[in-house]
C-alpha angles and dihedrals in degrees: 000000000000109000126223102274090048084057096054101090088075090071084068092068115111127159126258097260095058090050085060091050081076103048123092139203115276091026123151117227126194109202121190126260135274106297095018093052107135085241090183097052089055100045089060098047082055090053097041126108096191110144091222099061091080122122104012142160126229115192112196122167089206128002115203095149143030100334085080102050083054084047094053109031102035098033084151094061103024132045118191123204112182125173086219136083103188151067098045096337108075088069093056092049094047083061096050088244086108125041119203127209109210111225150148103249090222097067097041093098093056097048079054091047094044095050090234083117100035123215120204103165134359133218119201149164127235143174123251108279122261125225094278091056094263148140153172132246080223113205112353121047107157109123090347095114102043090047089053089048087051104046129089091213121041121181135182135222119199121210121183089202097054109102127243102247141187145229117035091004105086117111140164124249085232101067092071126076097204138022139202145185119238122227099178120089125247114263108251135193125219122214117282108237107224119199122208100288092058095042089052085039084054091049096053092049098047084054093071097043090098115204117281088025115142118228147204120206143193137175135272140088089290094058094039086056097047092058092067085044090058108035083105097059126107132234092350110185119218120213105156138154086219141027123206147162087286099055088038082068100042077058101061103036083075096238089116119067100147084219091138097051127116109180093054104005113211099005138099111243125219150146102198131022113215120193156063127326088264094066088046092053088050099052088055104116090340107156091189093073122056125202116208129156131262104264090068100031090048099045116109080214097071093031074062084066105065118065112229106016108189109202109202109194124172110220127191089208146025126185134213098254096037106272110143130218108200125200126268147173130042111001098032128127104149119107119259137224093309099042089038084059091054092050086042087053102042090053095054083049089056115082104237090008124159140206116207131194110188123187153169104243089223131026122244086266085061094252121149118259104194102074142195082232138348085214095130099039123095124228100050127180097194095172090111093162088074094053117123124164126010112199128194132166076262107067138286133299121220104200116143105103091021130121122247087252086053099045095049089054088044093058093033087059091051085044114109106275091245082055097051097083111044084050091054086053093042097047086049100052092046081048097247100129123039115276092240087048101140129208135195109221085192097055086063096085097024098058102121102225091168093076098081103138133170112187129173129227148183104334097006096296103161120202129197113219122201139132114281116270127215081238086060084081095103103044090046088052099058090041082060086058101042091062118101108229091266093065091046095052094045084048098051107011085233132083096243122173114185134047102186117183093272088062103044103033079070094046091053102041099074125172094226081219106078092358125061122175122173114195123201120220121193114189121216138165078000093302123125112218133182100228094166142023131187129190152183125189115191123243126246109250088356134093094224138080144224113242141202141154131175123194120203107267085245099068109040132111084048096098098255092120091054095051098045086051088047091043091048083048090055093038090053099048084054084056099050095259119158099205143300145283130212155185125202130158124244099235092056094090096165087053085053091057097060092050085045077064097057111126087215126069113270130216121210128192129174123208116163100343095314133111107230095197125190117185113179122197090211091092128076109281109238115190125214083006115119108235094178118138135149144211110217137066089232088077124076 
């Protein structure tokens, strides 16, 4: 039972009209943010007819509740400043009701502390004392403190509904001059609904969020899909400007244990939490999730401190050399340009760090969303040299390092098929691609984007396993050039030493229909390499087809060409293929011993050095079981 001096603070409750008494003309407020907006308190300065609450200031980082509707009904009494343009306030500040301060958030606290931006009262909300006289900032902490520190006049709202959490929230009831009870309820969130592009967006990016990577969230359907994606995951890290539902369940699902991390060890990072009463509840005295301001949360420097950052951004538009368009207007709640640069910069500080845009390739009015230029579009981030991933429902794009021409086929090859080829045109006319660029109009619709594998061998090398892209040129190329002249010579039976951009353009463009090629990527230092490629070509007037791989001399012996073979085996039976044909010379024993591996009986025939191999798929397929026999008395 709580004693008499815990019960004190109640002494200190007043109601909203005799806070006002204090207030003068001119004042600057600080309101809390977003969720943690004193919605009581504001819904009664909107009511209020007191002669002194003329000409002031109310200074707000994000609105998502009742602050906008002050700024934009009662302008001559109320002025709000807000550091975002998005969610309900960029139409507000379209109009001139709202004016907006552009700003890093980061640096927000300091502007406060500082008194470029002055403070004369604060309104926040907090949650009911404890015992000890108490209480938490709840779910929004970012410049909270310093503005209570600042101002003359701090007053708290309690709101039996605000969580108990941890972390820099904690403040005594002292610190405020005045409390009082909120009637008005929290503003929740419900759960975004996500449709099938978003949940494939959501899976390719959740295949390149390696385990042990630390991560930053937002809401919307692309993050409430990412969290099923990567349920599976293991010690996960969480450094994120906002928690939500989705993150709630990542949590539990026991894919996030913060172990890696060095800035909060062990614990999940955040300013704002974002969501339905469920998540709230669940905050309440959870150790697992921290609360700290914007100024930590938002510094590269801490970001430094965490190996592998992965920076998730949502973008409206990408263009062919790397120029981003971010959302903006009602709705909105991602960062623009200069947030978007902080999250950029703390993820090249982070060793193994990584930036992701992550997009629908077209919009919901079926526009395309991979572009010849952003130009006319606002909210640009044209530091393209920054730019890292690019993600579509389509596929990733690997950009950071590229060439403009190798960029524009990357994202061309992640475009909606029905995009592909306007954007080639138009790349080719504006002299991005090569004029003898080629493109195969018949490869749009067949492109298997189902065969998306990661699989781990010996000591934990992980390979990523997809048919072959026009935009695989480069890296082929310089697989080419990594072969010793052996495995030239077992690849192509001829001692060939070039492969200029007329040669391998045709090898890479490929129908899916009577040729399959799987390449193998392998990424390292942040780098993503082809380090295999496997291949069938149909027959004419047979059902079978001809087959060949080939696997960088650095990785073999480690069981990727056997599993290549085993996943094409797999791919042309899908197709209606009977079996496969081979060559293989007789001198390429460790070749011999993948097809040794087959499940299904192989044929051998040698004819002038060379293995003349037949596997048909119309036998019962035996795995881990030899089916190797031959047909001349050359072979033992």
């Amino acid at each position: 039972m709580a004693n008499h001096e815990s019960d004190s603070w109640k002494k200190k409750i007043v109601t909203p009209e005799k806070v006002f008494e204090k207030i003068a003309p001119g004042m600057k407020i600080f309101l809390g943010t977003g969720v943690a907006e004193p919605r009581t308190l504001v819904k009664h300065l909107v009511e209020s007819g007191a002669n002194n609450l003329q000409d002031l200031e109310l200074i707000q980082l994000v609105s998502f509740g009742d602050a906008i509707k002050i700024g934009v009904t009662t302008k001559t009494k109320f002025r709000l400043k807000t550091f975002f343009a998005g969610w309900i306030a960029s139409d507000a500040i379209t109009d001139g009701t709202v004016d907006l301060i552009p700003c890093r958030f980061s640096t927000i606290p300091s502007l406060i502390d500082s008194g470029a931006i002055p403070i004369d009262v604060a309104f926040v909300q907090i949650s009911p004392p404890d015992e000890s006289g108490y209480s938490s900032l709840g779910v929004a902490v970012d410049g909270a403190r310093m503005a209570m520190e600042h101002a003359s006049l701090s007053v708290g709202e309690i709101n039996e509904a605000v969580p108990y959490t941890l972390g820099d929230t904690i403040v005594n009831i002292d610190e405020f001059d005045f409390l009082i009870q909120s009637t008005e309820p929290l503003i929740y969130f419900p759960r975004w609904p996500f449709d099938d592009v978003f949940d494939k967006l959501a899976s390719n990016v959740a295949s390149i969020v390696e385990d042990g990577s630390c991560i930053a969230f937002s809401i919307g359907p692309l993050f409430e899909a990412l969290s099923i994606h990567m349920a599976q995951k293991r010690n996960l890290g969480i450094h994120s400007p906002f928690f939500t539902d989705s993150l709630m369940d990542l949590v539990k699902s026991g894919a996030v244990t913060n172990r890696y991390k060095s800035s909060f060890r062990g614990k999940c990072v955040c300013c704002y939490a974002l969501g339905t009463p469920e998540l709230m509840r669940w905050l309440d005295h959870n150790p697992l999730v921290e609360f700290q301001g914007i100024d930590i949360l938002a510094d590269p420097k801490t970001f430094m401190l965490n190996d592998r950052f992965i920076s998730i951004l949502p973008a409206r538009k990408v263009d062919l050399t790397g120029r981003i368009a971010f959302h903006l207007g009602k709705g909105n709640v991602v960062a623009g340009p200069g947030e978007a640069y902080v999250f950029f910069t703390g993820a090249m500080l982070s060793p193994g760090g990584r930036t992701i845009i992550a997009l629908p390739s077209r919009n919901r009015k079926g526009e395309p969303n991979i572009l010849l230029s952003v130009e006319e579009y606002p909210n640009q981030f044209t530091n393209r040299e920054s730019l890292d991933m690019v993600v579509t429902e389509y596929g990733v794009a690997y950009l950071s390092g590229r060439t403009v021409r190798e960029r524009a086929q990357s994202l061309i090859d992640i475009a909606h098929p029905d995009d592909r080829l306007e954007l080639f045109s138009q790349a080719k006319e504006a002299k991005i691609l090569y004029q003898d660029q080629i493109f195969l109009p018949e490869s749009l619709h067949t492109y298997p984007n189902h065969i998306n594998i990661v699989q781990t061998f010996a000591n934990d090398l992980t390979i990523r396993f997809r048919p072959i892209k026009p935009s695989d040129e480069e890296d082929m190329r310089n697989l080419f050039y990594r072969f010793s002249d052996n495995s030239v010579y077992y690849r192509y039976f001829s001692p060939v030493k070039t492969m200029p951009h007329s040669k391998m353009q045709e090898y890479v463009n490929v129908d899916y229909v009577n040729t399959m090629s799987i390449v193998g990527i392998h990424t390292d230092g942040g780098t993503a390499n082809v380090i295999a490629e496997a291949r069938y070509v149909r027959l004419k007037n047979k059902p079978f087809a001809d087959v060949a791989f080939v696997v960088d001399e650095k990785y073999q012996g480690k069981g990727i060409a056997t599993f290549i073979f085993l996943l094409l085996i797999e791919i042309a039976k899908e197709k209606g293929i009977k079996g496969f044909t081979a060559d293989v010379l007789a001198s390429n024993k460790p070749m011999m011993r993948v097809f040794e591996k087959s499940p299904y009986p192989v044929e051998a025939h040698v004819e002038s050095g060379i293995y003349e191999l037949t596997i048909p798929f119309s036998s019962t397929a035996i795995p881990g079981k030899k089916h190797l026999t031959y047909t001349h008395d050359e072979i033992k």
